[in-house]
C-alpha positions as CSV (number, residue, x, y, z in Angstrom):
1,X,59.4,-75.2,113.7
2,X,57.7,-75.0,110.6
3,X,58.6,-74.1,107.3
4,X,56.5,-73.0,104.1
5,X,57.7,-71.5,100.4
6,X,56.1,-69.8,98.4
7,X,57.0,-71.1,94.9
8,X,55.6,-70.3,91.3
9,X,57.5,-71.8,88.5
10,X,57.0,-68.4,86.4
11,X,57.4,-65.0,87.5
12,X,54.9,-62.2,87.9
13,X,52.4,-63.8,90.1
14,X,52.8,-61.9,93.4
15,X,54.8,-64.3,94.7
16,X,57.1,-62.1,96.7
17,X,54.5,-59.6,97.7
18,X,52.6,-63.2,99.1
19,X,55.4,-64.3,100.8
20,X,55.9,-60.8,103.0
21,X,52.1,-60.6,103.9
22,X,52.2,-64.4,105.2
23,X,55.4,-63.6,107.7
24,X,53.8,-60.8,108.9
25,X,50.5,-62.7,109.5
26,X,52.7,-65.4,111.2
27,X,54.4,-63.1,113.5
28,X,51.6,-60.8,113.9
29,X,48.4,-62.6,113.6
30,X,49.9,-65.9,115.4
31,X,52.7,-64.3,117.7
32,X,55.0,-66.4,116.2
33,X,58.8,-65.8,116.0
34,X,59.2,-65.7,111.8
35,X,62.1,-65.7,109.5
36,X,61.5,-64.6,106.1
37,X,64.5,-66.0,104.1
38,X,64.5,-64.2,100.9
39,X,66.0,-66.8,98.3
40,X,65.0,-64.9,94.9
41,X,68.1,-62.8,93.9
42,X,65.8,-59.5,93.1
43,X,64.9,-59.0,96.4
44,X,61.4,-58.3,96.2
45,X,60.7,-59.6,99.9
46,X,63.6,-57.3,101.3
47,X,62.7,-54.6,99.4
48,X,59.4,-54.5,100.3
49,X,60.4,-55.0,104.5
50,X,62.6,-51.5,103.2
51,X,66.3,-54.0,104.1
52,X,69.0,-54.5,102.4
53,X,71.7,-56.9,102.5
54,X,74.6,-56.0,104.8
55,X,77.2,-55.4,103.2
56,X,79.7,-58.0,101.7
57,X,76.9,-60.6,102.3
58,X,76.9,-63.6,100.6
59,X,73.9,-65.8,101.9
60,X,75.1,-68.3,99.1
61,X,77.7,-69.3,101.3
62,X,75.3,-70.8,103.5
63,X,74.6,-73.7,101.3
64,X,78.5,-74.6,101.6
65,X,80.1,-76.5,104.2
66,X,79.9,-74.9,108.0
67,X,78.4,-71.7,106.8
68,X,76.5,-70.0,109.6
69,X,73.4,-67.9,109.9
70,X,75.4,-65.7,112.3
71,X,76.1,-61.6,110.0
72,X,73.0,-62.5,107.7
73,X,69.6,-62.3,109.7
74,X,68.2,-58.9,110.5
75,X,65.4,-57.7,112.1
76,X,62.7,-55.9,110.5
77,X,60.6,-52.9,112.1
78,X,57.6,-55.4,113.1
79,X,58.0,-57.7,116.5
80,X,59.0,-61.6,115.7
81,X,59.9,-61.2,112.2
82,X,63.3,-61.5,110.9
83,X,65.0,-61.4,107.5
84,X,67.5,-63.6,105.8
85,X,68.1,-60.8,103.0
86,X,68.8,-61.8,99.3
87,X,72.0,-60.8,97.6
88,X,74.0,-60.6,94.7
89,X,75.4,-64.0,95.3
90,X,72.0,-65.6,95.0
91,X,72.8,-65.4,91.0
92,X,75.2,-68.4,91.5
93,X,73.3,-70.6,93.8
94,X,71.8,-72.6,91.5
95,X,75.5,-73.6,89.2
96,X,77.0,-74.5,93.0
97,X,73.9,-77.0,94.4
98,X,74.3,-78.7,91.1
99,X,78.2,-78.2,91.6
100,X,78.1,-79.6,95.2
101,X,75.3,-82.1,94.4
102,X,74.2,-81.8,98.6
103,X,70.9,-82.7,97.9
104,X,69.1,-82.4,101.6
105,X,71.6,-79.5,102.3
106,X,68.4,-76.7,102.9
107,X,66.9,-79.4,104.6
108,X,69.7,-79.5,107.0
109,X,69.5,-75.6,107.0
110,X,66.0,-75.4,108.3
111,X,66.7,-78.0,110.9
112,X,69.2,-75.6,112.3
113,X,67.2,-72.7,112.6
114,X,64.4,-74.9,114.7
115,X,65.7,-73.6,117.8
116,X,65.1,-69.7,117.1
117,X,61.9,-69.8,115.2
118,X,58.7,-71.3,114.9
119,X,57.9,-70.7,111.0
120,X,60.3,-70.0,108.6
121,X,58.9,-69.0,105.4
122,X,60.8,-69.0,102.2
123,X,60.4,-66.6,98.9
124,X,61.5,-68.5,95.8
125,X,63.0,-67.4,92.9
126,X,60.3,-68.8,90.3
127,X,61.4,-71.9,87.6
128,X,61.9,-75.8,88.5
129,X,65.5,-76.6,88.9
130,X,67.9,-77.8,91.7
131,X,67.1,-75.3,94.4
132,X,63.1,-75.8,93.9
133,X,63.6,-79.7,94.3
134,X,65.6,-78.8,97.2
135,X,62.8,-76.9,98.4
136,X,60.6,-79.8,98.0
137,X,61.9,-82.2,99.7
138,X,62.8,-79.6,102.2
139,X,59.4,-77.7,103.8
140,X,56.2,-78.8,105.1
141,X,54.0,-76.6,103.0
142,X,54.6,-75.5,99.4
143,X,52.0,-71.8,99.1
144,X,51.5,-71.9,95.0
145,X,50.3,-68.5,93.7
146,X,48.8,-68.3,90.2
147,X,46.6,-65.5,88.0
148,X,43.2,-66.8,87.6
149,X,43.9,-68.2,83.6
150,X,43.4,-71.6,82.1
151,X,47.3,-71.4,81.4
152,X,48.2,-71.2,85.2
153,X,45.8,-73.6,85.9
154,X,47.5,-76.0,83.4
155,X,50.9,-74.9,85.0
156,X,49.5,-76.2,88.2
157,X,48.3,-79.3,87.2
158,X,52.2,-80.0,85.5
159,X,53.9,-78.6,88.8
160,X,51.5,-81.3,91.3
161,X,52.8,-84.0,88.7
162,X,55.9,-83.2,88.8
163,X,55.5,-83.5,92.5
164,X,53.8,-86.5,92.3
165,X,56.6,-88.3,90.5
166,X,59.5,-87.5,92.9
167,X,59.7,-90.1,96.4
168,X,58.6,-89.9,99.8
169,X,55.3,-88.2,99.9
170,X,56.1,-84.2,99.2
171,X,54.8,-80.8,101.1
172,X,51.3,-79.8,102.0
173,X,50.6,-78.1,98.7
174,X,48.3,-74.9,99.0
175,X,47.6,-73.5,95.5
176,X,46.4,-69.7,96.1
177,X,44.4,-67.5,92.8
178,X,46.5,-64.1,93.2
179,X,45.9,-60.7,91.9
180,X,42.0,-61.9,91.1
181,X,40.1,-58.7,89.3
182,X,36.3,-60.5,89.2
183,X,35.7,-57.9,86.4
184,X,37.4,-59.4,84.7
185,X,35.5,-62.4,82.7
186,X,38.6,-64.8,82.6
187,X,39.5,-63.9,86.0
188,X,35.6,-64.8,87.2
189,X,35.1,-67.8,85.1
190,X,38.4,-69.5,86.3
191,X,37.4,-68.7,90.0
192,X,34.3,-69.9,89.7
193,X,35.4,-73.1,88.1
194,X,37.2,-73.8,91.9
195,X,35.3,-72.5,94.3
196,X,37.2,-73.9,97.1
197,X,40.6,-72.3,96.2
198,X,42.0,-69.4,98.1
199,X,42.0,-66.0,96.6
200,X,43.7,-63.0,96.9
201,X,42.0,-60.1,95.5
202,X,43.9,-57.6,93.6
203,X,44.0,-54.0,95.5
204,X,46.1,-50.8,94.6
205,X,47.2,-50.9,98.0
206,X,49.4,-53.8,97.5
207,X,51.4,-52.4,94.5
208,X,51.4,-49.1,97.2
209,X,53.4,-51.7,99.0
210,X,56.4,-50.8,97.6
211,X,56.5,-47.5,98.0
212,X,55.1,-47.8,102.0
213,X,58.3,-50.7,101.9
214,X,55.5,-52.2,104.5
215,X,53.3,-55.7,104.7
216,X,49.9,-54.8,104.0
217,X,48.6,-55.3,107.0
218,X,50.7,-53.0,108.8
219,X,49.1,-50.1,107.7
220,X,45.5,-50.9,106.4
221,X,44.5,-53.6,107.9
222,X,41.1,-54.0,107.0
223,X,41.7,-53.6,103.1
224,X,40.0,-56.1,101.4
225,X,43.8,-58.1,100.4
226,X,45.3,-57.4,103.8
227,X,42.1,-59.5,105.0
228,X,42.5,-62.5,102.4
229,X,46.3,-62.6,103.3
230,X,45.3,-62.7,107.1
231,X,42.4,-65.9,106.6
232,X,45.0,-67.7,104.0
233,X,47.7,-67.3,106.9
234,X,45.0,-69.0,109.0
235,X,44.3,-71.6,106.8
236,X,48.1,-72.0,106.6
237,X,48.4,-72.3,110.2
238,X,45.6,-74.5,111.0
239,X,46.7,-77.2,108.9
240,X,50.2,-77.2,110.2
241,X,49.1,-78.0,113.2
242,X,46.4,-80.1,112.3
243,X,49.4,-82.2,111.1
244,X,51.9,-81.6,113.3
């Protein structure tokens, strides 16, 4: 099993909208069985896979002592992809990892769901604090969306310090330009400046999203986004394996 977050440190990149199209493509495009654990407490991710948490859910929980996965996951409409819905208690996960002070405890998490899927991949709520270091030290890829601006491009260069800094060697990190409008001069420049970078292009479609409550590629495929989420998935994939 492999695991990949999508992580920002602010909000408003597309993060969540990311994270949906990249289990889809893992469960879709690569057959692979997928859990989407939604860890941002405004739900984005299961709102847009049109879930909700069960009720009296607390997926918090599963960061204490013997919690079990068991009453959280659901599946979604789409065949091999699960959800790990996000919930109210979210809101207080970050006051009890830094209450507990488990530091590898997601770690452990992940390493118990190795026997049910093959890629787990994880919506962040944005900001560096406990959970995100947990994260860190936790997956095997780290999926960074940004806006194509010099300030996210600084933001960047501060989060792969910060990574830098910590022990042990880190996760794969994949930065990804999201929402790119190239007629927009800012947006062109920046993408121009790295060529080599993934992009996402930005596409009415994928604010249709959350009205259709559906991954992109569900229900137009060949849209110009649905096809840049499905060859980033494939870059994704290839390099897990490549260092598996």
């Amino acid at each position: 099993m492999k695991s990949i977050a999508v992580f920002s440190v602010k909000g408003g990149v597309g993060k969540s909208t990311l994270a949906v199209n990249l289990a889809f493509a893992a469960s879709a495009q690569s057959a692979r069985r997928t859990l989407l654990w939604d860890l941002d407490p405004q739900g984005a991710a299961t709102f847009s896979l049109k879930l909700a948490p069960r009720t009296g859910a607390a997926s918090r929980k599963l960061f204490a002592k013997d919690a079990e996965f068991q009453g959280l996951v659901q599946p979604s409409a789409w065949r091999n992809l699960d959800l790990l819905a996000a919930d109210k208690s979210l809101h207080q996960l970050e006051r009890q990892l830094v209450a507990d002070d488990k530091a590898k405890r997601l770690q452990k998490l992940l390493r118990d769901l190795a026997g049910d899927y093959d890629r787990v991949i994880l919506d962040c709520p944005p900001g560096l604090n406990e959970l995100a270091e947990q994260v860190f030290r936790a997956v095997d890829v780290l999926v960074v969306p940004m806006l194509p601006s010099p300030l996210s491009l600084r933001a960047f260069e501060q989060l792969t310090a910060h990574l830098s800094s910590g022990r042990g060697g880190g996760p794969l990190v994949i930065p990804v330009f999201n929402l790119v409008d190239r007629r927009r001069g800012l947006h062109k420049a920046t993408v121009d400046s790295v060529p080599d970078r993934p992009t996402i292009p930005y596409a009415s479609a994928i604010e249709t999203m959350a009205v259709r409550q559906a991954p992109l590629a569900a229900w137009r495929p060949r849209d110009a986004a649905a096809v840049a989420f499905s060859r980033l998935w494939a870059n994704v994939e290839q390099r897990l394996i490549a260092g598996a």
